[in-house]
N, C-alpha and C positions, 0 to 999 in steps of 0.2 A: 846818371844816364837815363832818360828815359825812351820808352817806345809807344810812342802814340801810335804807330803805325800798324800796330800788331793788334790780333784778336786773341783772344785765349780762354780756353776751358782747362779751368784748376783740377786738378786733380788731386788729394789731402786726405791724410788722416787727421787737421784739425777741423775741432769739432768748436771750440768757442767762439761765442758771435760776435767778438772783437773783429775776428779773422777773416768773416763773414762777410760784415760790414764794409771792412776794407779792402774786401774781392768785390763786393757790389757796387760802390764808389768808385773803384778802378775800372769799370767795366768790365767784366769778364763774361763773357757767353755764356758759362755754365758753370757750377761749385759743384764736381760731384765727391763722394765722401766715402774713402775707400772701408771697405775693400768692394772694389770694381764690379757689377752686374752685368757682362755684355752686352745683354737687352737695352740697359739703362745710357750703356756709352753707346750703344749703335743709334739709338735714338738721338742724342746728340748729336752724332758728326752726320747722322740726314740732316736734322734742320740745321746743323752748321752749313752745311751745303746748299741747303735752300736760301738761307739766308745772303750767304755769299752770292749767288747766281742772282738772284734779285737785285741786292746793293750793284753790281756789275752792270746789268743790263740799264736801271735806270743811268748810273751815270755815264753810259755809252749815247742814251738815249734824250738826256734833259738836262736843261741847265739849271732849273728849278723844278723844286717839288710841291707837291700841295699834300696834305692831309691824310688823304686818301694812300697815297705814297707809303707816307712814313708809317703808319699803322700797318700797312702790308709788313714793311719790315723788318718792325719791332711787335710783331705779332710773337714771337716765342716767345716771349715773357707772358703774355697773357693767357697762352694756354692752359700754362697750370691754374692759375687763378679761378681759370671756367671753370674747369675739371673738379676743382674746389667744390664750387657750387652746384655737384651735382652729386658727388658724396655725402654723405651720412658727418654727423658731429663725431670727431673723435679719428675720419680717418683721412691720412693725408696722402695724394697722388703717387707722392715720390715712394715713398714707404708701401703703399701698398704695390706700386712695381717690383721694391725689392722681392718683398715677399711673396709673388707670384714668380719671378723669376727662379728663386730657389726652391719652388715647390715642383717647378718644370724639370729643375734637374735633377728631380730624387725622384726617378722612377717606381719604385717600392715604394714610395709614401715618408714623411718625414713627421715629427713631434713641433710643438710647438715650440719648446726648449730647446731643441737645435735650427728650428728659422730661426730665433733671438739669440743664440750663438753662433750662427752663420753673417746677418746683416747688424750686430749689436744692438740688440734690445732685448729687453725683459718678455719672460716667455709671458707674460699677462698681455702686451703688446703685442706679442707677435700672433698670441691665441686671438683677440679680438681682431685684428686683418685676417685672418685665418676664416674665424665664423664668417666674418662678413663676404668671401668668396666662396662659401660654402654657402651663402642666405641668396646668392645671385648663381648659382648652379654652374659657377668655375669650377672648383674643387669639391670631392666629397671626402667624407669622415666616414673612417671606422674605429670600431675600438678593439683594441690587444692587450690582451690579458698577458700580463707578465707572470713570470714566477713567483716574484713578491712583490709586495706593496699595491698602491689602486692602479685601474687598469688608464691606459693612453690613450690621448685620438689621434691615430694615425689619418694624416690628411695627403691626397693624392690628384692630380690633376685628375678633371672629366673628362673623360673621352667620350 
């Protein structure tokens, strides 16, 4: 059975780029990769929206398209690509939403070892999105001395 007819945003805990591959070959609107950000799915189901309203009006409106058209369209694809190119080597769009999103919900401030146990990554990843939101005056760092061992950077949204 298939559905040509349908659009679809995957929603998965797989992570291998077999699965990847053959979500982005099938068409899918969006692969997002749990565990869920709401920031990251609200984003989504606007431009799902946008895009839908668009696809709608033109073919209400034209029996043919030109160029112009379809790059309106299939613009959500290129957005990240842009956004690519205006980051730093080393950090990626998506990942750095995660790790602002989870920084928004820990009001007290959160460790870099629990953003990479919260969004799955290694606290070395998740410390390097960290500084770099901390090098663009998103979030600040302080440090907390524990009772033992070296002391932490506790990192917290700028207000």
């Amino acid at each position: 059975m298939h559905f040509t007819n349908i659009d679809i945003i995957m929603i998965t805990a797989a992570r291998e780029i077999d699965t990847l591959k053959q979500a982005m070959h099938g068409g899918v609107f969006d692969y997002i990769i749990k565990p869920i950000m709401l920031d990251r799915f609200t984003e989504t189901l606007v431009r799902y929206k946008e895009y839908y309203h668009k696809m709608h009006e033109l073919m209400k409106e034209k029996e043919l398209i030109g160029q112009e058209d379809i790059d309106q369209l299939i613009r959500h694809e290129q957005t990240t690509s842009d956004m690519d190119t205006s980051l730093p080597k080393g950090i990626q769009p998506l990942t750095l939403e995660k790790v602002l999103a989870v920084v928004k919900q820990c009001k007290d401030g959160i460790t870099a070892e629990e953003v990479g146990k919260l969004i799955g990554a290694s606290r070395t990843t998740s410390r390097r999105y960290l500084e770099y939101l901390v090098s663009i005056s998103q979030v600040t760092a302080d440090i907390s001395y524990g009772s033992v061992g070296r002391p932490e950077r506790i990192y917290k949204l700028k207000r």
